[in-house]
FIMARLO-549115 format. One record per residue (C-alpha): x, y, z. Coordinates in pm, whole numbers, plus 50000, padded with zeros to 5 digits. Example, Ala and Ser with C-alpha at 12.3 -4.5 7.8 and 13.67 -1.06 7.14 Angstrom:
% FIMARLO-549115
512304955050780
513674989450714
This chain:
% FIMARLO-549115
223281134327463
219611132027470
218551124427812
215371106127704
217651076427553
218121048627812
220001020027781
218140996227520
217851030827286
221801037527297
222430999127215
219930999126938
221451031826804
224801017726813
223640986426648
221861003726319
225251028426319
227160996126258
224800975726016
221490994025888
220270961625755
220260951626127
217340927126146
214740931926481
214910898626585
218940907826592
218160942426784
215740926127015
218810901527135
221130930527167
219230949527359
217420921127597
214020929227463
211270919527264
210810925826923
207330945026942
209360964527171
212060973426940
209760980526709
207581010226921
211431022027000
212591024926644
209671041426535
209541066026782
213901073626720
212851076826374
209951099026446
211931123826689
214631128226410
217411106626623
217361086926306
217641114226062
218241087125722
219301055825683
221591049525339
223911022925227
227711033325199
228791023024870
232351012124728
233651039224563
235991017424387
232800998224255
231531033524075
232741054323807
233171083924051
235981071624222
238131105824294
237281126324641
238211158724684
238571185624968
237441217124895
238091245625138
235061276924974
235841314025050
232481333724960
233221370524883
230161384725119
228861365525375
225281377625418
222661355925513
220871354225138
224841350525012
225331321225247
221921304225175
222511306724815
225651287624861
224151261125040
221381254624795
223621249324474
225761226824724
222641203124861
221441207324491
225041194024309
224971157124298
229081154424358
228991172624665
228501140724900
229121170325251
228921203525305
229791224025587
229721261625668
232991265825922
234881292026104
238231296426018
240101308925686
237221290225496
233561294225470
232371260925365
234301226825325
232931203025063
233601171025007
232901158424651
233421131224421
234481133224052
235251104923790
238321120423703
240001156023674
238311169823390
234691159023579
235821179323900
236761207623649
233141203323526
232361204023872
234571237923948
233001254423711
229391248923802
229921251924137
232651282624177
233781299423847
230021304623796
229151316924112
230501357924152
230241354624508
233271327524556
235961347724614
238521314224595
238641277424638
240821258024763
241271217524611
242981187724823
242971154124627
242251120924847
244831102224836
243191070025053
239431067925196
241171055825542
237761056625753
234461065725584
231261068625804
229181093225998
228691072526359
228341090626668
230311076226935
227541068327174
């Protein structure tokens, strides 16, 4: 953990990790201080990059993309132009919602969303069948969104 963070920091974090709509005046009362003084401290957590985005979770239900996959990526060559390459048509795909280059018998796990089968096969094809350097793929279907969210347990 960041050893600059005291006390007031941690509980505003914890606070905007909850409810990003968090108001000041409600931040200032959590934290016992003034709301000037939340304000310097939010700008600067913002500033350093503690606070890399703030975005509103959406019901999935609510959208017309309401299928998530798993997909476990196995490139073909792993050099570092291979593996960049990758990661630019995944940050670049709208349905990929994560990405992330692992160890293990996978390169990169994606998560993605998909209206419906033939959208993820849309997606497949873009993403993999185009792509020479994916040696396989690997597809698990969500069943259930049990716990969405990307909190830090601070």
């Amino acid at each position: 953990m960041n050893d600059d963070l005291d006390a007031a920091d941690l509980t505003i974090l914890r606070e905007l990790q909850n409810d990003g709509r968090a108001g000041l005046e409600h931040l200032a009362q959590a934290c016992n201080l003034s709301v000037p003084s939340v304000q310097r401290r939010l700008k600067r957590l913002r500033a350093s990059g503690l606070i890399a985005k703030e975005v509103a979770v959406l019901d999935q239900a609510k959208f017309a993309c309401k299928m998530t996959f798993i997909v476990m990526v196995e490139l073909d060559r792993e050099s570092l132009q291979q593996l960049d390459l990758f990661r630019k048509r995944a940050k670049a795909e709208p349905q990929v919602q994560q990405c992330y280059y692992v160890t293990g018998e996978a390169d990169f796990i994606l998560i993605c969303t998909a209206e419906d089968m033939q959208d993820f096969e849309a997606l497949t094809h873009r993403l993999f069948f185009e792509n020479s350097n994916v040696r396989r793929f690997r597809t698990s279907v969500a069943m259930e969104r049990t716990k969405i969210g990307l909190s830090l347990p601070i």
